[in-house]
N, C-alpha and C positions, 0 to 999 in steps of 0.2 A: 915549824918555828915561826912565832911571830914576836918582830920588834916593833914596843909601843915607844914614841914622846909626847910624853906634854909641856905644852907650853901654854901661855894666857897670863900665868901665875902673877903678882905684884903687889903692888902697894895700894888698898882701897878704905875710903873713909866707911866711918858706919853709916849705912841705909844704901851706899851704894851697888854697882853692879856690875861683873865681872863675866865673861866665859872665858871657860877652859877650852883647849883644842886637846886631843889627841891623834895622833898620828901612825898608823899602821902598817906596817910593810913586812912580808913575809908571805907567810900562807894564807889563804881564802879566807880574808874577814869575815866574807858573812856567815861562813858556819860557827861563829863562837860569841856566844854571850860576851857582850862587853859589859864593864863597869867603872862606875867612880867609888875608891874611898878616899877616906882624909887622915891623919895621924897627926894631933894636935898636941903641943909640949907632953911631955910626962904623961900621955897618955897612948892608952891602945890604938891600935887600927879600927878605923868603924867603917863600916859600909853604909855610902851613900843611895846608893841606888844601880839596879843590873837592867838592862836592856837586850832582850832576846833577840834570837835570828829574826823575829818575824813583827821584832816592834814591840812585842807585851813587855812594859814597862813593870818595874818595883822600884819602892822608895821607902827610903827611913823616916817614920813621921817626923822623927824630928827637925826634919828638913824639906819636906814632900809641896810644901806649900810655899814653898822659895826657890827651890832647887830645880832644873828638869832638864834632861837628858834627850840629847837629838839625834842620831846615828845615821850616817850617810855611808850605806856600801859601796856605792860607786866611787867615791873618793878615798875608801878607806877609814873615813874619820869618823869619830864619836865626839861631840862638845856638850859643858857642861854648863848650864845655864845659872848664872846664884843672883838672886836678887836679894832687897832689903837686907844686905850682909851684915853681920851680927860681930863684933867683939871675939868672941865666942868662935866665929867661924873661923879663926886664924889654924891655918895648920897646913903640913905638906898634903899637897893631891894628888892619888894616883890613880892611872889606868889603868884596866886586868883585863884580858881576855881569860875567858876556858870555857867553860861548861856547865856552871851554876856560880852562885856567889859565893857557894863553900869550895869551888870547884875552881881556881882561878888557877890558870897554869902560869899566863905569863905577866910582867908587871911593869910598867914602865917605872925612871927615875924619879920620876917628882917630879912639881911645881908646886913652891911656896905662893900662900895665899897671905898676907897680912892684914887685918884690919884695923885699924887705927886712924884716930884723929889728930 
């Protein structure tokens, strides 16, 4: 069993720059792919990007050049880097562990992301 929180979440104008934390506790982070998604109004869950045991990063182009993902197993943590934040980027963001991106067993609460001026 693992429990994730994120937190970072708030209020950011456009162009600016934000990380997320997430926080791990339970069983052996490092066996399990971490990841970020985002679910913005009225809209689906997307996957931002997954982070393996072993560091091999993936990312959603539509974010891959703003976005990047850090993972620290000795703390447990995964953070989520966003730059030049976008309108657009407003949305909750979660973290997943499991075993692939289709694969996500567990899921933290959220943190809302806002952006506006």
């Amino acid at each position: 069993q693992v429990q994730l929180a994120e937190s970072g979440g708030g209020l950011v104008q456009p162009g600016g720059s934000l990380r997320l934390s997430c926080a791990a506790s339970g069983s052996v982070f490092s066996q399990y792919v971490m990841g970020w998604y985002r679910q913005a109004p009225g809209k689906k869950r997307e996957l931002i990007g997954t982070m393996t045991t072993n560091g091999a990063v993936n990312y959603n182009d539509a974010v891959s050049s703003r976005f990047s993902i850090v993972r620290d197993n000795d703390k447990s943590m995964v953070y989520l880097h966003m730059n030049s934040l976008k309108l657009e980027d407003t949305a909750v963001y979660y973290c997943a562990s499991g075993y692939s991106k289709d694969e996500m067993i567990y899921w933290g609460k959220g943190t809302l992301v806002t952006v506006s001026s």
